[in-house]
C-alpha positions in Angstrom: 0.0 0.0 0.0 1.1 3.3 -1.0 1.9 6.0 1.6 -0.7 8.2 0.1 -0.9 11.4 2.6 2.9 11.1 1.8 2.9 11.0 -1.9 0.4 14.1 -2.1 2.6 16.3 0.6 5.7 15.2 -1.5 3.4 16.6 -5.0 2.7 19.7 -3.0 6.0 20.7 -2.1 7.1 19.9 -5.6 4.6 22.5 -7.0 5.4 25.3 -4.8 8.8 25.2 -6.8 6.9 26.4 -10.0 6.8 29.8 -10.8 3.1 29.7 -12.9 1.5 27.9 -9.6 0.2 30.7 -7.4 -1.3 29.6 -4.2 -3.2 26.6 -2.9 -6.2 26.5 -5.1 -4.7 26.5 -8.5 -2.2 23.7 -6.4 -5.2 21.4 -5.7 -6.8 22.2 -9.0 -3.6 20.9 -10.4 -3.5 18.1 -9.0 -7.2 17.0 -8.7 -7.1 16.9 -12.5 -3.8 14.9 -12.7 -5.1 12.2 -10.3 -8.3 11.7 -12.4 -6.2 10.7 -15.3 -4.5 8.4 -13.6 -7.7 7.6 -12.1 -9.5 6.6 -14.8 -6.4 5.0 -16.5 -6.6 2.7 -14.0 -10.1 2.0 -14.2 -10.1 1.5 -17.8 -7.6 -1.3 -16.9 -10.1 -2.9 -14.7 -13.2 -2.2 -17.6 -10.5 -4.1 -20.7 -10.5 -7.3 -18.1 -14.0 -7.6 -17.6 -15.7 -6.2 -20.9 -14.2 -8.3 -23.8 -15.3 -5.2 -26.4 -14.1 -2.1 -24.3 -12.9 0.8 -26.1 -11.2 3.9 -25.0 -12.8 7.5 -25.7 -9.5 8.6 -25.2 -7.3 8.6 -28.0 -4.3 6.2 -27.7 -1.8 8.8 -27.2 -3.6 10.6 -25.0 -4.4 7.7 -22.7 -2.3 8.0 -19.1 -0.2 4.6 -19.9 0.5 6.5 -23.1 2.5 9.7 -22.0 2.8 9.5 -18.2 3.3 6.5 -16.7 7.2 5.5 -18.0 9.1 7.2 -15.1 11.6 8.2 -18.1 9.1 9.4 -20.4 8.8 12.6 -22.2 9.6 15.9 -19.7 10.7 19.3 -20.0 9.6 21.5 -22.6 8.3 18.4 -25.0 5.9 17.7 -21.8 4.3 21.3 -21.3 3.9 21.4 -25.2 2.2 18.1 -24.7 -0.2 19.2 -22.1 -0.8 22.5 -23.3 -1.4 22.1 -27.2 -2.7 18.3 -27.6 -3.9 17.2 -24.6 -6.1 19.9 -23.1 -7.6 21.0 -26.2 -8.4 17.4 -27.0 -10.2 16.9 -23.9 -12.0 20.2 -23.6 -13.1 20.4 -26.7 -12.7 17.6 -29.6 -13.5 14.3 -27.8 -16.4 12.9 -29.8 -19.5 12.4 -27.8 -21.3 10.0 -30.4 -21.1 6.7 -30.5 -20.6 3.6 -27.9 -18.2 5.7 -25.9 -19.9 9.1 -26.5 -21.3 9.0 -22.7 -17.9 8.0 -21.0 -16.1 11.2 -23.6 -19.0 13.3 -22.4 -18.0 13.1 -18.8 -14.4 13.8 -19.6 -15.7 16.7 -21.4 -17.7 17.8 -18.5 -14.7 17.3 -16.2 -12.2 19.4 -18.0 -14.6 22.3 -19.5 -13.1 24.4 -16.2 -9.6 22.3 -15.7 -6.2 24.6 -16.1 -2.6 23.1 -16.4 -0.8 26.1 -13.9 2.8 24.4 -14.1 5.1 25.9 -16.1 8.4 23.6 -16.0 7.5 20.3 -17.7 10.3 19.3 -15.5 8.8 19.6 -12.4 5.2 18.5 -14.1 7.3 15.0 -14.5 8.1 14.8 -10.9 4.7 15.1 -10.0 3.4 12.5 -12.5 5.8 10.2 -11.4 4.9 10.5 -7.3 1.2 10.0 -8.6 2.4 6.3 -10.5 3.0 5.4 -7.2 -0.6 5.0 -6.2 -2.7 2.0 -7.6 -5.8 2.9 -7.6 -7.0 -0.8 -8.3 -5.6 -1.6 -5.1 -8.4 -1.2 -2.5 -6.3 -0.2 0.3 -4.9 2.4 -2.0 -8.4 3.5 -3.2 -9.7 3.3 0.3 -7.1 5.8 1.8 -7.9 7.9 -1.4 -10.9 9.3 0.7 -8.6 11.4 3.3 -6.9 12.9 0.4 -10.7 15.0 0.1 -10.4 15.9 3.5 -7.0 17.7 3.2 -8.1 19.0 -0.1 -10.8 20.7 1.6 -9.1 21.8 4.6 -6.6 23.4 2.0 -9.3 25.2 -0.3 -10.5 26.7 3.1 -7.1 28.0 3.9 -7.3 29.5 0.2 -10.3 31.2 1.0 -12.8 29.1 -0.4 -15.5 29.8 2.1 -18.5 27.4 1.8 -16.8 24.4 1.2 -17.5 22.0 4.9 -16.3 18.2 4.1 -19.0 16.6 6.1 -17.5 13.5 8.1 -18.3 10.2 6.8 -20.1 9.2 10.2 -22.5 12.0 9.5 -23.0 10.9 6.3 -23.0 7.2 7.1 -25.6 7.4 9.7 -28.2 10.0 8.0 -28.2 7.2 5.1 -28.0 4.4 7.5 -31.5 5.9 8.9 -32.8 7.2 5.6 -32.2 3.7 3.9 -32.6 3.8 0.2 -34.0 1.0 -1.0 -32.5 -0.3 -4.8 -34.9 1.2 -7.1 -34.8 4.6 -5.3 -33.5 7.2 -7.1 -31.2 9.2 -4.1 -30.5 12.8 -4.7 -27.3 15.0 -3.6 -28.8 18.8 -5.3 -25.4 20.3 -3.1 -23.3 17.4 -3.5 -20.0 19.0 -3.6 -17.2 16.0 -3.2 -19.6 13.1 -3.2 -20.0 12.0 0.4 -23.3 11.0 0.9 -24.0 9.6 -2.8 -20.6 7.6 -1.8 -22.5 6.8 1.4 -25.7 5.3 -0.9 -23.4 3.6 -3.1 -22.0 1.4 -0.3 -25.5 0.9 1.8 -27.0 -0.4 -1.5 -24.3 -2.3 -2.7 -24.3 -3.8 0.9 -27.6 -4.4 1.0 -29.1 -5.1 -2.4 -26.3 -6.1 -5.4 -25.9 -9.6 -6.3 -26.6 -9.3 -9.9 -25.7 -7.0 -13.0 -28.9 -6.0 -13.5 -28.7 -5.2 -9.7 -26.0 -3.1 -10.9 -27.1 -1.2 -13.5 -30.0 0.0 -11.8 -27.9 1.0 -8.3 -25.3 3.2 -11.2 -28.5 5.2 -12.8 -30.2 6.0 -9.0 -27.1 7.7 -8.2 -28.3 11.9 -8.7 -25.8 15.0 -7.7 -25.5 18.4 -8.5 -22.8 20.8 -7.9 -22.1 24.4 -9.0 -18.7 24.9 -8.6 -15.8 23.2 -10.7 -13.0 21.7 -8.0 -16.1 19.8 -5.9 -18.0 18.7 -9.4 -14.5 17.3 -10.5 -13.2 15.5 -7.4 -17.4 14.3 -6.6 -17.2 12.6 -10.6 -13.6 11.3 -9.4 -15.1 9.9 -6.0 -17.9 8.3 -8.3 -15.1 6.4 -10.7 -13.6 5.2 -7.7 -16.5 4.0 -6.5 -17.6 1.8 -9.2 -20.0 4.2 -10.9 -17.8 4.4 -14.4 -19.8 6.8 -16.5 -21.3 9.6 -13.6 -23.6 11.7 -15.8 -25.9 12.2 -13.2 -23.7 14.1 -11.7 -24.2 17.3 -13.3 -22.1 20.6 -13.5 -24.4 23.2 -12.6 -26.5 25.5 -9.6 -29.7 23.5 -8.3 -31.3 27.1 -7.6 -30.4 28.3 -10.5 -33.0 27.1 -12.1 -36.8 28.6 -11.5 -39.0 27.0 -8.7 -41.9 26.8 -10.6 -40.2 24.7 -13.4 -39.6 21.8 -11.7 -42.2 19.5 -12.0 -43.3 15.8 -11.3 -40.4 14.7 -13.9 -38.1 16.0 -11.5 -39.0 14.4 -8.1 -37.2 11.8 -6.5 -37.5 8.9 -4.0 -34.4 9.6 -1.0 -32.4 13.3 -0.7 -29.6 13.2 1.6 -27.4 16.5 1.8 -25.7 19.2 3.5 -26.3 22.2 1.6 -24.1 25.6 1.6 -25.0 27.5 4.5 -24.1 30.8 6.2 -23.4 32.0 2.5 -25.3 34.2 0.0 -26.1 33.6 -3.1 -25.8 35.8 -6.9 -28.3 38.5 -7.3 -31.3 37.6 -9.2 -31.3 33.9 -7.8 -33.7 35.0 -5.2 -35.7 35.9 -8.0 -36.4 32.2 -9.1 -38.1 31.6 -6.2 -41.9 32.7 -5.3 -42.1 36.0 -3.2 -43.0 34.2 0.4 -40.0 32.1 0.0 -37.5 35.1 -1.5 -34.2 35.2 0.0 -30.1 34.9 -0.7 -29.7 32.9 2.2 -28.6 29.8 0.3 -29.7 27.2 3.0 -33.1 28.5 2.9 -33.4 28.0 -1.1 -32.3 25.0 -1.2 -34.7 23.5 1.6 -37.6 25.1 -0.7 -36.5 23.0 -3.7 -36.1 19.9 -1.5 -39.6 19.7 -0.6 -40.9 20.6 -3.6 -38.6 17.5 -5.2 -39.7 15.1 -3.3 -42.3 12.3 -4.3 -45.1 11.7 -2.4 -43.9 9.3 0.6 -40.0 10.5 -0.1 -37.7 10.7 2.7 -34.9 13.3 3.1 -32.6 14.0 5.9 -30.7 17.3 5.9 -27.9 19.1 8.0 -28.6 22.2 8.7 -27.3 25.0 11.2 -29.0 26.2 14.7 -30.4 29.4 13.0 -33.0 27.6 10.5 -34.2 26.4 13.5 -34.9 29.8 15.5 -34.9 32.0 12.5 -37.9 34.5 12.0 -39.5 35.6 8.6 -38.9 33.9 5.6 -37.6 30.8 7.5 -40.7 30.6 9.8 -42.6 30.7 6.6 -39.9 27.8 5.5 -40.7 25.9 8.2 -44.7 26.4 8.0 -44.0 24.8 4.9 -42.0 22.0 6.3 -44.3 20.6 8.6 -47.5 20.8 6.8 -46.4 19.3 3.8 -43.9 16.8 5.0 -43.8 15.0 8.1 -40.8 16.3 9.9 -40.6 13.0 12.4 -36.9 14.0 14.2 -34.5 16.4 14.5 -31.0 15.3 15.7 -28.9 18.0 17.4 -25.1 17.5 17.2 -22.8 18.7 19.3 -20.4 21.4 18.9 -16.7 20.9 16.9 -18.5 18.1 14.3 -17.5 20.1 11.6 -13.5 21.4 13.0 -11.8 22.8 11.6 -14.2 24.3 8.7 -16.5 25.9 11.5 -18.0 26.2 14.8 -21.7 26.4 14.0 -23.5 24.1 15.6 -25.8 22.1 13.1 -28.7 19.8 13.0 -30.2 17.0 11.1 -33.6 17.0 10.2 -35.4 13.7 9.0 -38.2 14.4 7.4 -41.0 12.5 4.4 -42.7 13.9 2.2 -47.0 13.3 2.3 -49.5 13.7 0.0 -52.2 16.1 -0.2 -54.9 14.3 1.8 -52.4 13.8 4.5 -51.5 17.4 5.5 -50.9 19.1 7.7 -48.5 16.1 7.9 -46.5 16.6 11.2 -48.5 16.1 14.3 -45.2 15.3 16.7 -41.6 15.8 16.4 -38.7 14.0 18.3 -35.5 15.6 19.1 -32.8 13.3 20.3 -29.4 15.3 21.6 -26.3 13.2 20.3 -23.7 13.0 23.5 -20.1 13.1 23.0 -18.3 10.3 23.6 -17.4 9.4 27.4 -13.9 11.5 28.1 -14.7 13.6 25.0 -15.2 17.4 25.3 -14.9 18.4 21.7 -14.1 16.8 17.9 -10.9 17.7 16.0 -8.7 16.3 13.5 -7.2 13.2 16.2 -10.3 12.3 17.4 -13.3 13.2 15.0 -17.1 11.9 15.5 -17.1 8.0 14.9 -19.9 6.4 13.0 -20.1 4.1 15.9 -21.5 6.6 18.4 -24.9 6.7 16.3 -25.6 3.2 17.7 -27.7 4.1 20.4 -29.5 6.8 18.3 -29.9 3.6 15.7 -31.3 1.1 18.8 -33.7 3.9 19.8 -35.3 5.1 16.3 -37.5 2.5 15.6 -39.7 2.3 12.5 -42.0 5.4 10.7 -44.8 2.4 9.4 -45.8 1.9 12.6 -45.4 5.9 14.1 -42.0 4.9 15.7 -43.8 3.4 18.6 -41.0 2.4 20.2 -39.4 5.3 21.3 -39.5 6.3 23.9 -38.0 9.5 25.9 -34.4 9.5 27.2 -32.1 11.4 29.4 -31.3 12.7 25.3 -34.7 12.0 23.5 -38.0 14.2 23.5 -40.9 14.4 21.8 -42.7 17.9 21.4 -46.2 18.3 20.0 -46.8 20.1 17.0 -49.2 23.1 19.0 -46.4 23.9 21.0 -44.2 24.6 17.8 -46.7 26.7 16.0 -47.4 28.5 19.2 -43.7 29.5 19.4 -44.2 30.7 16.0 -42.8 27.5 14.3 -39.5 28.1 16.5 -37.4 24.8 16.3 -35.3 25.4 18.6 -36.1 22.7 21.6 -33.8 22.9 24.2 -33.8 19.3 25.9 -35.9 19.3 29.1 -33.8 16.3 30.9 -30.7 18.6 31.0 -29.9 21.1 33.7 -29.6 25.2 32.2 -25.9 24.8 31.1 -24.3 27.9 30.8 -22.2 28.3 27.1 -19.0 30.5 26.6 -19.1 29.3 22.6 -19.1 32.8 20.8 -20.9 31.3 17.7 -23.5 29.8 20.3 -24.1 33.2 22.2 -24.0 35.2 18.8 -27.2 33.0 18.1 -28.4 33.1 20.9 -28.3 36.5 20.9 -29.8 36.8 17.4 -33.1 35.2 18.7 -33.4 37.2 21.5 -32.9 40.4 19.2 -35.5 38.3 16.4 -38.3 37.6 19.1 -37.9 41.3 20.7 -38.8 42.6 17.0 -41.6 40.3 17.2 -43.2 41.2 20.1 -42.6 45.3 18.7 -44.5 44.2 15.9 -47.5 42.5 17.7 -47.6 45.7 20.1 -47.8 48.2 17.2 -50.4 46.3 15.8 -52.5 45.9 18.8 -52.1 50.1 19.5 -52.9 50.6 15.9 -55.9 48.7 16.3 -56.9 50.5 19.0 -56.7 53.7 17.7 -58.8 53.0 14.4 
């Protein structure tokens, strides 16, 4: 097994040396698009084994084997003229897209429309390409460990400046599709999918659970749905789908989920499972808002996307979604949100993580909300909602990068939750689960925000926590301005 955290440190250092790499996102973009190459080399070695037919949509001296993979192979200038004048244009722009391979060449396509080759000593470029040999991604260890590499890519990008961008840990993602459980046939939908986690998540549960023939296959490879706006994510999530078995990912589009007006999407567009944890804390272009109908208008991009997820849903379709404390208390629009929420989709449990989940990215404290989808003659939908508050570990005070959350602390959340068919009649409350009836909620004005009534008043010196704190109190002050200027306006009519 290759020493993979090693290999990409060793590429990194290599490509501060050159002069036309400036900083560490064109660094990572650099290497993101190497490493598919090599990527997919590697898996078309796999495909020529087991398909006695397969053809490249590369052509042959374009292919990885072709120009990078002799340690002594072309370099120097004859390698930047290489990469600059054949292969790039090849790729972005004269791959054919008809044919046998035309849907495999339209995902390279797709993949390189917004790729850039910063390195300007071919030199160097050879040193990198001959550290990245060194990984065999046909070797499961190797493509295992692959997965931290999207950790420290992201960690990186946010040292660029690339706010937004929260790599959501894999026991987050494990356990919300764990408890969502897409069955086979279920189309499951990412519309914020940036690297891939949770549709990586989906791939293995179903694979686990349901594969054991090709047809099984082929219908687990087109359930597989993602969407993500910006390049580096949509190019390391296609990568993360390769790896993962699904060899031609054109579900995975290339573009903005709001983008695209509320009203058009229709009954053709609505799926069976959503899992995701869309951008928040974050604002989108101007105009998006404008996509949206008037009582849902906003640039808060959390907010937009929970509109579309309802509305994408199919009758009976279940989502779970991470969200941050101030959906939960948040006046205006959001209560509006949340209206929605509840009365068209049963919003069955909220799970409230603790703080330092999501270290190093940010401190917010966040939420996941499970929630299905009912049809008309069912709603209002949500009569009761269960919060359960997820501990920390015994001797743990707070998640970093040595000890981050563990898929195995979900397992007494997993014993507890029961089953929706039968109204999770089995719960029952804890010192860390509670169930709150819907009255109450709409009485707080749809206010979320359910502090856990088996727990003492603990006192919190988190500055994100008393910011939003104090947020509410300055939200619910306005509030009751409002209802008195409306009550002495009355009275003097």
């Amino acid at each position: 097994m290759s020493n993979i955290s090693g290999i990409i440190k060793t590429i990194q250092d290599i490509m501060r040396k050159d002069v036309g790499v400036d900083g560490d996102a064109q660094r990572i973009s650099q290497l993101v698009w190497m490493l598919f190459l090599k990527i997919y080399d590697d898996r078309e070695a796999e495909l020529e084994l087991t398909e006695d037919d397969y053809r490249s949509p590369l052509p042959e001296d374009l292919r990885w084997r072709n120009w990078a993979a002799n340690p002594e192979g072309i370099t120097g200038d004859e390698l930047s003229d290489f990469v600059n004048l054949q292969l790039f244009p090849t790729l972005k722009e004269k791959l054919s897209v008809h044919g046998r391979q035309g849907q495999r060449a339209l995902v390279i396509r797709t993949v390189f429309e917004d790729a850039y080759n910063y390195m300007k000593s071919g030199t160097l470029m050879r040193q990198v390409i001959n550290k990245i040999c060194e990984i065999d991604f046909n070797n499961l260890k190797d493509r295992h460990a692959f997965g931290s590499i999207y950790e420290k890519i992201l960690r990186d990008l946010q040292n660029a400046g690339n706010a937004g961008e929260f790599y959501t840990p894999r026991a987050v993602t494990q356990f919300i599709v764990n408890r969502v459980a897409p069955q086979l046939e279920e189309i499951v939908l990412d519309p914020a999918c940036g690297t891939g986690g949770f549709l990586t998540a989906a791939i293995d549960h179903k694979r686990a659970q349901y594969v054991s023939s090709a047809a099984d296959e082929e219908m687990l490879q087109q359930s597989i749905r993602g969407v993500e706006k910006k390049a580096l994510p949509h190019l390391l999530c296609t990568t993360n789908m390769i790896l993962h078995g699904i060899d031609i990912p054109t579900n995975i589009k290339h573009e903005n989920t709001l983008s695209r007006p509320y009203k058009d999407y229709g009954k053709q567009d609505r799926v069976h499972v959503i899992v995701t944890n869309p951008p928040f804390g974050g604002m989108e272009e101007d105009g998006i808002e404008n996509n949206f109908p008037a009582k849902f208008r906003t640039r808060e991009t959390a907010d937009l996307f929970m509109a579309v997820i309802i509305k994408l849903l199919h009758d009976h379709g279940r989502a779970a979604v991470v969200l941050p404390d101030g959906f939960l208390f948040g006046e205006g629009m959001k209560t509006r949100l949340k209206q929605e929420l509840v009365e068209q989709c049963r919003l069955h449990t909220i799970v409230r993580l603790p703080n330092g989940v999501f270290n190093p990215y940010t401190g917010i404290k966040t939420n996941i909300l499970f929630f299905t989808k009912k049809p008309e003659a069912e709603q209002p939908a949500t009569q009761t909602i269960w919060f359960y508050e997820h501990p920390y570990p015994e001797g743990v005070t707070n998640y970093n990068k040595t000890r981050p959350m563990r898929f195995e602390e979900f397992q007494t959340e997993i014993e507890w939750w029961g089953d929706e068919a039968d109204d999770f009649a089995t719960r029952v409350a804890t010192e860390y689960a509670w169930k709150v009836n819907i009255d109450e909620i709409i009485a707080r004005n749809y206010n979320l925000d359910m502090k856990n009534p088996h727990q003492g008043e603990q006192i919190s010196h988190d500055p994100d926590q008393l910011l939003a704190e104090y947020t509410q109190q300055q939200a619910e002050i306005q509030r009751l301005r409002d209802q008195l200027k409306s009550i002495l306006a009355k009275a003097f009519l």
